[in-house]
C-alpha positions as CSV (number, residue, x, y, z in Angstrom):
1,X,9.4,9.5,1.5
2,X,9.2,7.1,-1.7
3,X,11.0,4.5,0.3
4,X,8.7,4.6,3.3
5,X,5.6,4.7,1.3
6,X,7.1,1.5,-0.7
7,X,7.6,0.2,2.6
8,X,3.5,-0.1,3.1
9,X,3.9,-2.7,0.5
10,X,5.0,-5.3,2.4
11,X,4.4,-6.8,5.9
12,X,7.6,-6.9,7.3
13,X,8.1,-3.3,6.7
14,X,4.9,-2.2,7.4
15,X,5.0,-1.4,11.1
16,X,8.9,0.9,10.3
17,X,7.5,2.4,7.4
18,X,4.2,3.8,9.5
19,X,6.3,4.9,12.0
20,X,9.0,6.6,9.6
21,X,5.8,8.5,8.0
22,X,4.8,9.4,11.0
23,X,8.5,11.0,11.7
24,X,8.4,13.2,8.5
25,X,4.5,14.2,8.8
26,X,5.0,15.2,12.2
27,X,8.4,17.2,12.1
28,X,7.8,21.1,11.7
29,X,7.2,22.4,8.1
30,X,9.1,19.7,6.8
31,X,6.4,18.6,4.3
32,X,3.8,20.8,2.9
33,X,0.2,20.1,2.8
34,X,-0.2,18.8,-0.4
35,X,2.9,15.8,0.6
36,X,1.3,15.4,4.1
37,X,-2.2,14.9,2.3
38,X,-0.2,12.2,-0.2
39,X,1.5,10.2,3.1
40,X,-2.1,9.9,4.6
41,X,-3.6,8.8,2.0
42,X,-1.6,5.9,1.3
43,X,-1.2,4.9,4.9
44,X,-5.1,5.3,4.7
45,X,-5.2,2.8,2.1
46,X,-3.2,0.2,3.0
47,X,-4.9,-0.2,7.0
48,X,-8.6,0.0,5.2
49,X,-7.2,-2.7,2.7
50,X,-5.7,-5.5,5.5
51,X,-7.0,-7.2,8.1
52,X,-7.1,-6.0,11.7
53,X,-4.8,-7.9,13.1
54,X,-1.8,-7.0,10.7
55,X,-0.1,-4.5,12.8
56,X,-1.4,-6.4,15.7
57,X,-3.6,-4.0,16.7
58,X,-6.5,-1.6,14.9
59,X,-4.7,1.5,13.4
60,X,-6.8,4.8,13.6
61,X,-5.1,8.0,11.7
62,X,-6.4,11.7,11.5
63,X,-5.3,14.8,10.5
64,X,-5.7,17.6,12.8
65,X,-5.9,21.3,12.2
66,X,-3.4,23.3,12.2
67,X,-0.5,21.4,12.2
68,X,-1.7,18.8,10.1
69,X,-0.6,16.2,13.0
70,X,-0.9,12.3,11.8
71,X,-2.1,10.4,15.0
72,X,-1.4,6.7,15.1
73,X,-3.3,4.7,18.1
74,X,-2.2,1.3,18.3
C-alpha cells in the first residue's frame, strides 16, 4: 500500500497507482476499515488538489456501505 500511495505523488504514476488502490480497497477483507479509510483519504486529496484535466478526465470516489467499495468514474 505505501508504494501505491507514494505513487499519487507524481503524474506519471498517478493513473497505476489509483488503479492499484482501487485493487486492494476493493478485494474482500483484505484491508480493514481503518486502512480503507487511510487509501481514500489520500486519493481524496491528491484529485481535490490537481487540476481536472490530470487524469484526463474528472475523478469522483465514494465509499459505499457495507463493503466499503471505492468507485472511480472516469
Amino acid at each position: 500500500m505505501g508504494i501505491l500511495v507514494t505513487g499519487l505523488k507524481a503524474q506519471s504514476s498517478l493513473r497505476p497507482a489509483i488503479e492499484g488502490l482501487n485493487g486492494l480497497v476493493t478485494t474482500p477483507d483484505l484491508l480493514d476499515d481503518q486502512e480503507i479509510g487511510f487509501v481514500v483519504q489520500k486519493v481524496n486529496d491528491v484529485i481535490s488538489s490537481q487540476e481536472e484535466g490530470v487524469l484526463g478526465a474528472r475523478c469522483s470516489f465514494s465509499l459505499l456501505p457495507p463493503g466499503f467499495s471505492l468507485i472511480i468514474s472516469l
